[in-house]
C-alpha positions as CSV (number, residue, x, y, z in Angstrom):
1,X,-110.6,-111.8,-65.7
2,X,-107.4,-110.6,-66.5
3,X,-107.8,-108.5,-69.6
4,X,-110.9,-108.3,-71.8
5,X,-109.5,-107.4,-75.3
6,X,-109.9,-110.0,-77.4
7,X,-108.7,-110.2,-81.1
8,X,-109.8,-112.2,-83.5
9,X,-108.1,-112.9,-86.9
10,X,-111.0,-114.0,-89.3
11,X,-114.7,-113.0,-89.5
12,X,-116.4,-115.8,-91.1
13,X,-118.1,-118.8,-89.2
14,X,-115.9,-119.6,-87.0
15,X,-114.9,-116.0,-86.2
16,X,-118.4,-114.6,-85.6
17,X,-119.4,-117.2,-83.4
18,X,-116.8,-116.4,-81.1
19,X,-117.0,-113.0,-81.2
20,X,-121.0,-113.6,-79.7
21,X,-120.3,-115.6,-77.6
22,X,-117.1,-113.6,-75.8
23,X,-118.7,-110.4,-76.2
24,X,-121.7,-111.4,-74.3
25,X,-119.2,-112.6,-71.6
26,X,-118.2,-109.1,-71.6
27,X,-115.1,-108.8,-73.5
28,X,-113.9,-106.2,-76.0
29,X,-114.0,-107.8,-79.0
30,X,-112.2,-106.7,-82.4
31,X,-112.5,-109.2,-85.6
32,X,-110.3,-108.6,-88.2
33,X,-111.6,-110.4,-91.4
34,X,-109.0,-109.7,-94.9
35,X,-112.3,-109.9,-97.3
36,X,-114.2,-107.1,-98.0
37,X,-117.8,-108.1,-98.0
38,X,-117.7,-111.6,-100.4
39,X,-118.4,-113.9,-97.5
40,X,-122.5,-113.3,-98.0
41,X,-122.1,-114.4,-100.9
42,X,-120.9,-118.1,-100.8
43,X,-123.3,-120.8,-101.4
44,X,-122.5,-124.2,-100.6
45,X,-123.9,-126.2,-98.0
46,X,-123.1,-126.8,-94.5
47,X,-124.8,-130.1,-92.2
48,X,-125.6,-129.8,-88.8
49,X,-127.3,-132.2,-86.5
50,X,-130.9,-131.2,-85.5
51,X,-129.5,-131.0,-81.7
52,X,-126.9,-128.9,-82.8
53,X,-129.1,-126.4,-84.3
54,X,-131.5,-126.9,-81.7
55,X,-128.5,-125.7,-79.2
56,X,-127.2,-122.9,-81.5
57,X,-131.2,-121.3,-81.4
58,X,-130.8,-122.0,-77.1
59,X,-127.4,-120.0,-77.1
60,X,-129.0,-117.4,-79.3
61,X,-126.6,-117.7,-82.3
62,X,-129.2,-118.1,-85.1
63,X,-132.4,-117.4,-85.3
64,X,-135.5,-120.4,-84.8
65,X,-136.7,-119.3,-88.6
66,X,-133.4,-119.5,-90.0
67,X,-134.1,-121.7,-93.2
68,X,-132.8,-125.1,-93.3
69,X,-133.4,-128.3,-95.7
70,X,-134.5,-131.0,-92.9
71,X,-132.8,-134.5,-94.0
72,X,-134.1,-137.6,-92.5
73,X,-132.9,-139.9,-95.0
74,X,-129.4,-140.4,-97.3
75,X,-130.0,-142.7,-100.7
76,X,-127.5,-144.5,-102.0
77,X,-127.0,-145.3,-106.0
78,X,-124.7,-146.8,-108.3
79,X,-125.0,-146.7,-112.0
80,X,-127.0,-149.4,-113.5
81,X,-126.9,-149.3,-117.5
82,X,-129.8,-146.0,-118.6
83,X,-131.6,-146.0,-115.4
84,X,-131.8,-142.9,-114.7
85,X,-131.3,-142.6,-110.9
86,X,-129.2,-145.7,-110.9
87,X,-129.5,-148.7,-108.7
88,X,-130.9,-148.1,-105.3
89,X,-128.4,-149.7,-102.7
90,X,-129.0,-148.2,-99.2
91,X,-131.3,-146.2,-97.8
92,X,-129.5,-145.0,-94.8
93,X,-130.8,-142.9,-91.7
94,X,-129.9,-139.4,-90.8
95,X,-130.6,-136.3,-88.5
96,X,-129.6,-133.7,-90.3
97,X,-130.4,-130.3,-91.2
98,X,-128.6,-128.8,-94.6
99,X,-128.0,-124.9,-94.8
100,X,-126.5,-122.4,-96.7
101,X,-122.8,-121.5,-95.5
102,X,-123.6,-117.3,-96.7
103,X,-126.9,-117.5,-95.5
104,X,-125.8,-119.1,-91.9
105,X,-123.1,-116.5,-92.1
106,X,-125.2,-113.8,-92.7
107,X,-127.1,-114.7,-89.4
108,X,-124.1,-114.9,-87.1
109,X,-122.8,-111.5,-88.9
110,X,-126.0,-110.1,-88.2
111,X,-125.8,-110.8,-84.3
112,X,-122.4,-108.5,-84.2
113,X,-124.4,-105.4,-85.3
114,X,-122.2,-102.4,-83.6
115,X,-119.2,-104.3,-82.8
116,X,-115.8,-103.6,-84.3
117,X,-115.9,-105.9,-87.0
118,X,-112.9,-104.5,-90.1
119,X,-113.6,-106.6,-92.7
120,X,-111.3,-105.7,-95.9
121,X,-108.5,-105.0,-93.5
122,X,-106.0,-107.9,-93.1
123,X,-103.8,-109.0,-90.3
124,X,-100.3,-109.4,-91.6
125,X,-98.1,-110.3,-88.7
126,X,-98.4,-111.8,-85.0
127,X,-95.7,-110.9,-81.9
128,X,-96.5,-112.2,-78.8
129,X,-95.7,-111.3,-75.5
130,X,-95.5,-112.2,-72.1
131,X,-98.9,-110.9,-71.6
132,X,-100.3,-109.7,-74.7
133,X,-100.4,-110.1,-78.3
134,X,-99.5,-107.5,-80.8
135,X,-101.2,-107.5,-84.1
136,X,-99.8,-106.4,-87.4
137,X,-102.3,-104.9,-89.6
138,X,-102.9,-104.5,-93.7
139,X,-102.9,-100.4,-93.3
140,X,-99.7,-100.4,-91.4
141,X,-101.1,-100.1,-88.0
142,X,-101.0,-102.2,-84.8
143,X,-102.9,-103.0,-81.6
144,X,-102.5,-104.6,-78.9
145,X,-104.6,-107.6,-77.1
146,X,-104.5,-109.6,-73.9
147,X,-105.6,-112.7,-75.9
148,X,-105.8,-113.1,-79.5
149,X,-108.1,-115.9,-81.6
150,X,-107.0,-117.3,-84.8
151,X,-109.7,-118.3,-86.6
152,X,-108.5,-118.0,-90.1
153,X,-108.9,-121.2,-91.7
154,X,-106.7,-124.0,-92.8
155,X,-104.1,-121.8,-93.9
156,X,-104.3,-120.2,-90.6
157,X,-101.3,-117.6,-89.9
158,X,-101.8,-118.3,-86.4
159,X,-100.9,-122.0,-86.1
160,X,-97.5,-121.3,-86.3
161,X,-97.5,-119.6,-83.1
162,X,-99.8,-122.6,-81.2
163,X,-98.6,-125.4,-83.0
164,X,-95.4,-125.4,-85.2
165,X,-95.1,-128.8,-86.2
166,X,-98.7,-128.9,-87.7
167,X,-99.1,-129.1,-91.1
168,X,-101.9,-129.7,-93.7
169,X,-101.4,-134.0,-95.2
170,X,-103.0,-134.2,-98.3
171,X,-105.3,-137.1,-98.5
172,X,-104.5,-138.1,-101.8
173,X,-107.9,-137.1,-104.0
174,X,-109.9,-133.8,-104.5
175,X,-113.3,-132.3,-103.6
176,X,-114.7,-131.0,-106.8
177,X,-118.5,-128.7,-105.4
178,X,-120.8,-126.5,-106.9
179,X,-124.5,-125.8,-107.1
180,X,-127.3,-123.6,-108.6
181,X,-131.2,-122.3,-108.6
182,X,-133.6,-125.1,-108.5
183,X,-135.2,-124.0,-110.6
184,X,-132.5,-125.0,-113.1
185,X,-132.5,-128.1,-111.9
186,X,-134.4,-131.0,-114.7
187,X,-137.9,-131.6,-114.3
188,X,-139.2,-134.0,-113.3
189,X,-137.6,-133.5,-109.6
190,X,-137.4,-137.2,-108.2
191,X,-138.3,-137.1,-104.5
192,X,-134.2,-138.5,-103.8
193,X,-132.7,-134.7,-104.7
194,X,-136.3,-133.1,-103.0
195,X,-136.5,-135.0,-99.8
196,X,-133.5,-136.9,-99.1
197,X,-129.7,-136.3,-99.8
198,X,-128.5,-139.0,-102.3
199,X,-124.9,-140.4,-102.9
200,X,-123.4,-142.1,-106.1
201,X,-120.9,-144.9,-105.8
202,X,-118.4,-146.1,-107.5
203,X,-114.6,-147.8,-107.3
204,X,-112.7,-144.8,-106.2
205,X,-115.2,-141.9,-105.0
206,X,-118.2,-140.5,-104.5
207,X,-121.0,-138.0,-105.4
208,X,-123.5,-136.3,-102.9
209,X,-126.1,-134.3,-104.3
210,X,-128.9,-132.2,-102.0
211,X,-131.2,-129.3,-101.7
212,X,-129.9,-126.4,-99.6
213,X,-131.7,-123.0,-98.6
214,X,-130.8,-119.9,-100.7
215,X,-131.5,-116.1,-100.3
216,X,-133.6,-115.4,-103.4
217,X,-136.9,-116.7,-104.2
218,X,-138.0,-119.7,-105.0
219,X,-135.9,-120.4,-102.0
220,X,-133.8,-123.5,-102.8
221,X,-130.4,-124.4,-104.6
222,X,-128.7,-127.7,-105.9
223,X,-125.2,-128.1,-103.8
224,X,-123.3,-131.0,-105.0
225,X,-120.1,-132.4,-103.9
226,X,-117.6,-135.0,-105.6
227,X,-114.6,-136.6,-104.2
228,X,-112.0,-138.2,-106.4
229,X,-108.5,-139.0,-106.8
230,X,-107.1,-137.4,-110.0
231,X,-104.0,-137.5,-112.5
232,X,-103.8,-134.2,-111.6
233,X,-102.7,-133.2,-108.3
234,X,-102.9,-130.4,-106.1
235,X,-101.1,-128.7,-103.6
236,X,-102.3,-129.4,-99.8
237,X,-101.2,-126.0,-99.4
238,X,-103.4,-124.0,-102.3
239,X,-107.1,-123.0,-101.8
240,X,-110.0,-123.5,-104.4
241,X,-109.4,-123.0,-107.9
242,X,-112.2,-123.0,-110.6
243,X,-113.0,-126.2,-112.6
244,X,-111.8,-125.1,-115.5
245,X,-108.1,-125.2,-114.2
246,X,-108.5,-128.5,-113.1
247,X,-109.5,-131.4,-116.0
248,X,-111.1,-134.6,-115.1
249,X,-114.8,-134.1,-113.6
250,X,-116.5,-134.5,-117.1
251,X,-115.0,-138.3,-117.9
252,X,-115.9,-138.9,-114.4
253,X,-119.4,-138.1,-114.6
254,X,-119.7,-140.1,-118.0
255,X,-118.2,-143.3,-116.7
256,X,-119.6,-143.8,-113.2
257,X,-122.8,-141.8,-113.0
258,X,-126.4,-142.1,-113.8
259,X,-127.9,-140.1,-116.5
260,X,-130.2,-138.0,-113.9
261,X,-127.0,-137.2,-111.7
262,X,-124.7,-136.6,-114.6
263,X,-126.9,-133.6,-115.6
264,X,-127.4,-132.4,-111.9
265,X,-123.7,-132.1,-112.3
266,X,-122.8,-131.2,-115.4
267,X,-125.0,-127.8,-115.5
268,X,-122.9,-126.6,-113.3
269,X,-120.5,-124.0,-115.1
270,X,-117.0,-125.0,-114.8
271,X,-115.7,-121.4,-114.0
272,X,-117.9,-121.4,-110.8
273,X,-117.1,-125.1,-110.1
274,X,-114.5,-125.0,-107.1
275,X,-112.4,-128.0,-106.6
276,X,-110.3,-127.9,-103.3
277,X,-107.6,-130.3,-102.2
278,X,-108.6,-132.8,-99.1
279,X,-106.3,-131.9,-96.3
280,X,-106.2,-132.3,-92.8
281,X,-104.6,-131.5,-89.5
282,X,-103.4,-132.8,-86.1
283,X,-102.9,-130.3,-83.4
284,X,-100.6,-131.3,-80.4
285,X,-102.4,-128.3,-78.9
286,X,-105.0,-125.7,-79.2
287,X,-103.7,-122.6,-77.3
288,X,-100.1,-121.2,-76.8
289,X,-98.5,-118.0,-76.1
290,X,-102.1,-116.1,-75.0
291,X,-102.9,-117.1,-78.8
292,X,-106.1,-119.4,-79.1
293,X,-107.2,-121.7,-82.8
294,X,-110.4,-121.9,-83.2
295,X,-112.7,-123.5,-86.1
296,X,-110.3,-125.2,-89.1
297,X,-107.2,-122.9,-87.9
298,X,-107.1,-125.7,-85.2
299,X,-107.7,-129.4,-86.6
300,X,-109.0,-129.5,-89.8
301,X,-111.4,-132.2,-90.9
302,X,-111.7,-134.0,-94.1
303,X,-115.3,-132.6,-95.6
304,X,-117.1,-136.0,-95.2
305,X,-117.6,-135.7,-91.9
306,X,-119.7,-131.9,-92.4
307,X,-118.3,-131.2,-89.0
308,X,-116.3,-128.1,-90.0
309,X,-119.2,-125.7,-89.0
310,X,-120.3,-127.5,-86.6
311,X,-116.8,-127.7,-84.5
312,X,-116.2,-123.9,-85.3
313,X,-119.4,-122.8,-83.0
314,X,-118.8,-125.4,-81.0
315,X,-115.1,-124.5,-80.1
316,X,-116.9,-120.7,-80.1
317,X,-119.4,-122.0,-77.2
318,X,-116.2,-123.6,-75.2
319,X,-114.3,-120.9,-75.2
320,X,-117.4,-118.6,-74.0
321,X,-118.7,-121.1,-71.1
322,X,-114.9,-121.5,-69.7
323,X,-114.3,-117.6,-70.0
324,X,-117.5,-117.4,-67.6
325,X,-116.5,-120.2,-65.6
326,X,-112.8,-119.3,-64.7
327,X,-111.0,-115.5,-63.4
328,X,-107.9,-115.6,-65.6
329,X,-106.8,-116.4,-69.2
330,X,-104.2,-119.2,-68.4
331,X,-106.7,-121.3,-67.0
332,X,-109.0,-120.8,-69.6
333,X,-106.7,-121.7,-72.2
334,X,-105.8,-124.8,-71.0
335,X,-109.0,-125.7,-70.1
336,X,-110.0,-124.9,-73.7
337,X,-107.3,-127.2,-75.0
338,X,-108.3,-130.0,-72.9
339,X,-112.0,-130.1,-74.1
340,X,-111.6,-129.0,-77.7
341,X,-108.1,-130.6,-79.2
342,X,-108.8,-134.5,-78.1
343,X,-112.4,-133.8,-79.8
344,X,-111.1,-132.4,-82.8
345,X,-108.2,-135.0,-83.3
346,X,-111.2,-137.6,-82.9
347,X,-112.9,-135.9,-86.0
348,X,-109.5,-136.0,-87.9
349,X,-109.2,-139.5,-87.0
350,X,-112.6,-140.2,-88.4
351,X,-112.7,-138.1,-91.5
352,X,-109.5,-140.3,-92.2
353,X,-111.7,-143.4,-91.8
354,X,-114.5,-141.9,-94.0
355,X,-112.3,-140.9,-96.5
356,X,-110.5,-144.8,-96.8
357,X,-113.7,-146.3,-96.8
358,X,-115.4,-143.8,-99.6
359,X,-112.6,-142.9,-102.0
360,X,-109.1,-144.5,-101.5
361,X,-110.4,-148.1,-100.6
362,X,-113.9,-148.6,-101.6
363,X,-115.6,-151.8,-101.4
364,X,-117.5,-153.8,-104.2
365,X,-120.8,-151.4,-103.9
366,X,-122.9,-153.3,-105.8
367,X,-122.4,-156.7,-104.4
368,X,-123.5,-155.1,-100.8
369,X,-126.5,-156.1,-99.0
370,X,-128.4,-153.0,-96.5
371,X,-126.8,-155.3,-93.9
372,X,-123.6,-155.5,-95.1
373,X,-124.2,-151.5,-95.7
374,X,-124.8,-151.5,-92.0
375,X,-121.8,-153.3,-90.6
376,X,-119.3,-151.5,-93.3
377,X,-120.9,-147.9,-91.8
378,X,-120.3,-149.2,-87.9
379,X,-117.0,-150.0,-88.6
380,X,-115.8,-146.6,-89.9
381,X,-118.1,-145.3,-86.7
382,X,-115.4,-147.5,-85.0
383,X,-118.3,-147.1,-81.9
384,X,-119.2,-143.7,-82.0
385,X,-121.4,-141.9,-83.6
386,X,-122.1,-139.1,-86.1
387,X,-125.7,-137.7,-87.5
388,X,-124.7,-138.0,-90.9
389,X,-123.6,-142.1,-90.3
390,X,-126.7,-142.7,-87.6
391,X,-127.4,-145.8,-87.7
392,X,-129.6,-145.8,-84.3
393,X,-132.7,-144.0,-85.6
């Protein structure tokens, strides 16, 4: 191989995976990560299929006991008068597995104990070179690199440099999400939040509520989601701001929700509510100028698909099977953009579908029978297939 210094701009999911997987393939690995020590701490949830986590415990990238909520099943309600649950529409098929992003982080972080891993330090500008890549760093330094990965997110620095012309399109509506202790959660528990992940309907969004693994005994923490279009807009090009900045989620929950739900929700503090504009991104390629996007620095897909994590170590496992199967960069590279950028678009393409069908063109919920459920879910498949929409088992 020509070269084996490998940098790589962001240390969370994305970042660590390929930092595993490239340093067991026997390059020199540096990841560069600008926060200093918060990314343990997040707790919302992240979906993967049971074969995906089956492969990430093959390839060594989290451990067999890591904790995981086990989802076989996805209710669907809408609100019917004081029921408290609401109307049961759908019960709908999955093969899932529901984790916690810090906790799943924390394992992958874990597995890069001794390698140069600067979190706190942030990379402030990119020059690349016929050859290599020179790194501009937070405490005025730089260093040099025969390839460098961006895997900093959907505001990625690096895209510019792979991709010009790519830009985050708002989708039009918001992702409000946030979460707490069970055991703050109203008793009694009804088996939809303890066993199954369950989704409110209604003209113009929807709300998925589940059980996700947490650090501290007794073990388990609501994670909620809600997507919405709002008065109130957002740029496609800010992060998450608190609740509180952002007005709307309370009327919401009192006009379409069911009284069991609409607490769920509503205990949630607003400061540590996070609503995030829905944004994706088409890439017209994946690697350019010895610089590589992996994770949601390449495409990013809308969150209904809860392929974000799952892409990232996927992209991470490319990039290490093609660094063992080829002898230079250049073919790596394009080899990597050949396998990775048509499946990302694909996941784009379908997170757009998702998102028409569940928030910006709904369909008359209540008047749908399981079969018409079925046939409405194959059509947004448009013949594929995804765990979290499996209609086969």
């Amino acid at each position: 191989m020509n070269g084996k210094r490998v940098g790589i701009i962001g240390g969370s999911i994305a970042g660590c995976a390929a930092a595993i997987v490239l340093r067991r393939a026997g390059c020199d690995v540096t990841v560069f990560e600008r926060s200093a020590g918060a990314l343990r701490d997040r707790g919302h949830g992240v979906s993967f299929p049971v074969e995906v986590r089956n492969e990430l415990e093959a390839e060594g990238l989290i451990d067999a006991r890591a904790p995981a909520q086990f989802i076989a099943e996805r209710y669907w309600f809408a609100r019917d008068g004081d029921a408290p649950l609401g109307r049961l529409l759908w019960r709908q098929s999955m093969h899932g597995a529901s984790h916690n992003w810090g906790m799943l982080w924390a394992n992958l972080r874990d597995r890069l104990d001794g390698a140069d891993y600067r979190d706190g330090l942030p990379v402030t500008g990119i020059e690349p070179g016929a050859d290599a890549v020179t790194l501009r760093l937070g405490d005025g330094t730089a260093e040099r690199f025969d390839v460098v990965l961006g895997a900093d997110g959907y505001q990625s620095m690096a895209r510019a440099f792979v991709d010009p012309a790519a830009t985050p399109h708002h989708a039009g509506y918001v992702l409000w999400r946030g979460g707490y202790p069970i055991t703050e959660v109203p008793e009694p528990i009804p088996d939809a939040l303890r066993h199954q992940s369950s989704s409110v309907v209604y003209s113009g969004g929807h709300g998925v509520m589940m059980l996700i693994p947490a650090p501290h005994p007794p073990g388990l923490r609501v994670y909620w989601a809600v997507y919405h279009r709002t008065a109130q807009s957002l740029s496609p090009g800010l992060g998450a701001v608190t609740g509180d900045r952002l007005h709307g989620l309370d009327d919401l929950l009192t006009d379409h929700f069911p009284p069991y739900w609409r607490e769920i929700i509503a205990r949630t503090e607003r400061n540590t509510t996070l609503v995030h504009p829905v944004v994706d991104v088409r890439m017209s390629q994946y690697a350019a100028q010895r610089i590589a996007l992996i994770g949601d620095a390449a495409t990013v897909v809308r969150p209904h698909a809860g392929s974000g994590a799952v892409k990232a170590v996927q992209d991470a496992l490319a990039l290490g099977r093609l660094h063992r199967e080829h002898r230079d960069w250049d073919t790596v590279l394009a080899a990597y953009d050949a396998e990775r950028r048509p499946a990302g678009n694909a996941l784009v393409d379908l997170g757009e579908r998702i998102g028409q069908a569940q928030v910006t063109s709904t369909p008359s919920w209540t008047t749908m029978t399981p079969g018409d459920f079925d046939a409405w879910m194959r059509s947004i498949l448009a013949g594929g297939r995804l765990y979290l929409y499996d209609l086969e088992k």
